[in-house]
C-alpha positions as CSV (number, residue, x, y, z in Angstrom):
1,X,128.9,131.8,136.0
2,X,125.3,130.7,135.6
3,X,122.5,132.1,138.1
4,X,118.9,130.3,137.2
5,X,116.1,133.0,139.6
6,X,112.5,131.0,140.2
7,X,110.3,133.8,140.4
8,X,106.4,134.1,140.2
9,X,106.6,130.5,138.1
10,X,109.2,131.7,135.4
11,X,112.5,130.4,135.4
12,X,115.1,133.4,135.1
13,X,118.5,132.3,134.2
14,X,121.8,135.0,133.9
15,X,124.9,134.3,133.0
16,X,127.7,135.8,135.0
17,X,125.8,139.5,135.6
18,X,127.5,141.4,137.7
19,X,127.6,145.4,139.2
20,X,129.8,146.1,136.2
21,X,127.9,144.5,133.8
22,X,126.5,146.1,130.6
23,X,123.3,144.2,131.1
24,X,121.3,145.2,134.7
25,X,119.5,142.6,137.1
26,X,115.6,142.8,137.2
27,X,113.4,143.5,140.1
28,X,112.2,140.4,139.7
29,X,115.6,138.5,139.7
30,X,116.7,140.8,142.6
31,X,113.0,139.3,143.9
32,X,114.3,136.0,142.9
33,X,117.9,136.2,145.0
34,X,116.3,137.5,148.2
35,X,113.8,134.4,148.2
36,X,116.9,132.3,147.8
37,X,117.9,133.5,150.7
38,X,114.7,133.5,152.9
39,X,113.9,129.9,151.5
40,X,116.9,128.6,153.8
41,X,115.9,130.4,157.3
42,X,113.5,128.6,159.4
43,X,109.7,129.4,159.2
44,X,109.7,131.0,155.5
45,X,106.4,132.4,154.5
46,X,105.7,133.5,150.7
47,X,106.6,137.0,150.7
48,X,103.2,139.3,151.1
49,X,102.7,142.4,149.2
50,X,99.9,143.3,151.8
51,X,102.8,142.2,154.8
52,X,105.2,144.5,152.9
53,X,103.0,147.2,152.8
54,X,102.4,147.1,156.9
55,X,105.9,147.1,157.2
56,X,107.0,150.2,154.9
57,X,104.4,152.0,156.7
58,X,104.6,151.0,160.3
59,X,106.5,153.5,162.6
60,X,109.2,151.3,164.0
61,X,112.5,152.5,166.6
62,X,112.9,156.3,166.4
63,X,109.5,156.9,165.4
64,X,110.7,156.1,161.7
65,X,109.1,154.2,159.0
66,X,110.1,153.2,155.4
67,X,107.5,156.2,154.3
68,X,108.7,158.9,156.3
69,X,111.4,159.7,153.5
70,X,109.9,157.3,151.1
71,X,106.3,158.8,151.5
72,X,102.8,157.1,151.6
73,X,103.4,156.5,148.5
74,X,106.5,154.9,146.6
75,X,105.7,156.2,143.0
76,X,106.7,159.8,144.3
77,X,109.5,161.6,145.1
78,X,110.4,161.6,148.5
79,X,112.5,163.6,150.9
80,X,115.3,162.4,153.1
81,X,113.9,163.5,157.0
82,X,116.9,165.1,158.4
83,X,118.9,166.0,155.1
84,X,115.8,167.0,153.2
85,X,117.6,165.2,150.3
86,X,115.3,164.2,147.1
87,X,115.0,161.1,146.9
88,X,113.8,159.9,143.6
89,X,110.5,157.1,143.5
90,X,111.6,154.0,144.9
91,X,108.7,151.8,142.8
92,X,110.3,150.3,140.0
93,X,106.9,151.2,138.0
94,X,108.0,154.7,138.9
95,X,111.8,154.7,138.3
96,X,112.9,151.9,136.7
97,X,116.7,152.2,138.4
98,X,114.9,150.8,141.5
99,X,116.1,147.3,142.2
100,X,118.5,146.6,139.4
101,X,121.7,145.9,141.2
102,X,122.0,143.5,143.9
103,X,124.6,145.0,145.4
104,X,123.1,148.5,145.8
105,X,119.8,146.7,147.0
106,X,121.5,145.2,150.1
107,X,124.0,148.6,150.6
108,X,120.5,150.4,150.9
109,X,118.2,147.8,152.9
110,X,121.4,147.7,154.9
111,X,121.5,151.0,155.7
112,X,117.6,151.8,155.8
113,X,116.8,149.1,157.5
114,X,119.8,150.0,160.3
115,X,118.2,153.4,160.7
116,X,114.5,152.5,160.7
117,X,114.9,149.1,163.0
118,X,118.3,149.6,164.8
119,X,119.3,146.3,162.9
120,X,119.5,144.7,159.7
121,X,116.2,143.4,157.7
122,X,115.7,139.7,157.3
123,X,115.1,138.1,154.5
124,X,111.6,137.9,154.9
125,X,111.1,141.2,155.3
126,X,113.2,142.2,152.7
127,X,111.2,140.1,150.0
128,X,107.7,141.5,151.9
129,X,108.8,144.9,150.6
130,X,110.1,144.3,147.3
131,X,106.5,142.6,146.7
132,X,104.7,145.4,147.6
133,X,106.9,147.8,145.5
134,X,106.8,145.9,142.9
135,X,102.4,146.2,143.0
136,X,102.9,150.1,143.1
137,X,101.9,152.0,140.3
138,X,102.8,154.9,138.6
């Protein structure tokens, strides 16, 4: 199989990567897929690191936000609020593990966004947030 990713004017082309693949997916491939996605819904906007940025820090259902176990900032170590669980940095400039395996990246939007919204992330929202992480620095 043959996957070809446009992202941020590159082409990005894979052949047959998978979970169990020696060889992990990028941030910027896993960037790639999610637009993919978004591209096909409806009113599509660019993804915005600025609109990803509101959103991981807005308090949404259940006074939560993406930063209350993620902190302010994404480069650190956070805490998971009601295990107090570490949670290692969730910038990929921080923690390079971050958003190389598409399959664990929708398992934990899934989940995160479930918790934080009471329903599933869109698209758009997803690709806001990965653009924001992916401006973080160390």
């Amino acid at each position: 199989m043959l996957r070809v990713f446009f992202a941020f004017g590159l082409v990005v082309t894979t052949a047959g990567l998978t979970a169990n693949s020696a060889f992990a997916e990028t941030p910027v491939e896993v960037l790639a897929a999610i637009k993919a996605e978004a591209s096909a819904t409806p009113g599509f906007q660019e993804f915005s690191a600025a609109r990803g940025e509101k959103f991981f820090k807005t308090k949404h259902n259940h006074d939560l936000s993406c930063s209350t176990c993620h902190t302010d900032n994404p480069a650190a170590q956070g805490k998971h609020s009601e295990t107090d669980k570490i949670i290692k940095p969730l910038a990929p400039a921080a923690n390079e593990e971050r958003f190389t395996d598409m399959k664990k990246v929708e398992k934990w939007f899934k989940r995160n966004c479930n918790d934080v919204l009471d329903r599933e992330c869109t698209a758009q929202e997803k690709g806001d947030v990965l653009a924001y992480l992916l401006t973080v620095k160390k």
